[in-house]
C-alpha positions, 0 to 999 in steps of 0.5 A: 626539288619542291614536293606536293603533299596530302596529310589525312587518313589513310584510306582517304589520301591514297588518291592522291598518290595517283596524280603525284601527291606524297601521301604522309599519314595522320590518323589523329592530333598527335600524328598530324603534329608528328607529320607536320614536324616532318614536313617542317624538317624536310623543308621541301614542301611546296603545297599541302593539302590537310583533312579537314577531320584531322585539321579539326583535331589540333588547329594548333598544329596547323597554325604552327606550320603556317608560321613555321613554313613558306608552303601553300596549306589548306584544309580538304573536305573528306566523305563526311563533307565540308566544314569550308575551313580553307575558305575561313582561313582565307578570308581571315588572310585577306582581312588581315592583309588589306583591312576590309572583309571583301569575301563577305561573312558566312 
């Protein structure tokens, strides 16, 4: 059965649970690269919501899983606001799918 998760701090995530989300818990870039190893081996994951801030710490990380799984990834803003990576990551997709930066530059 395909799961939906969200990976950030603790005290930030714990909403999520409410509305059906597993709350899997990275504080900093190792955790995020445990988490994300986690995930990858459970092999269940459908979407995956990430925090920005610890998204930010090891892009690597993030970029691995991409490669590594079939899931839905994005990154989440937290209190601190938005850096808007989701919304790079996805023009950087549609470029490279069709040839033509049709969301327009920052």
């Amino acid at each position: 059965m395909s799961k939906a998760y969200v990976v950030g701090e603790k005290s930030q995530m714990l909403g999520f649970k409410g509305v059906g989300f597993e709350v899997v818990h990275a504080d900093d870039a190792d955790s995020l690269t445990r988490a994300l190893g986690q995930l990858i081996r459970s092999n269940d994951a459908s979407i995956v919501l990430i925090s920005e801030t610890v998204a930010e710490e090891n892009p690597e990380a993030l970029a691995n899983f991409r490669e590594s799984s079939s899931a839905i990834v994005t990154t989440i803003p937290t209190h601190k606001g938005s850096a808007h990576q989701g919304f790079a990551a996805m023009r950087r997709m549609v470029e490279y799918s069709i040839g033509v930066d049709m969301l327009g530059k920052e």
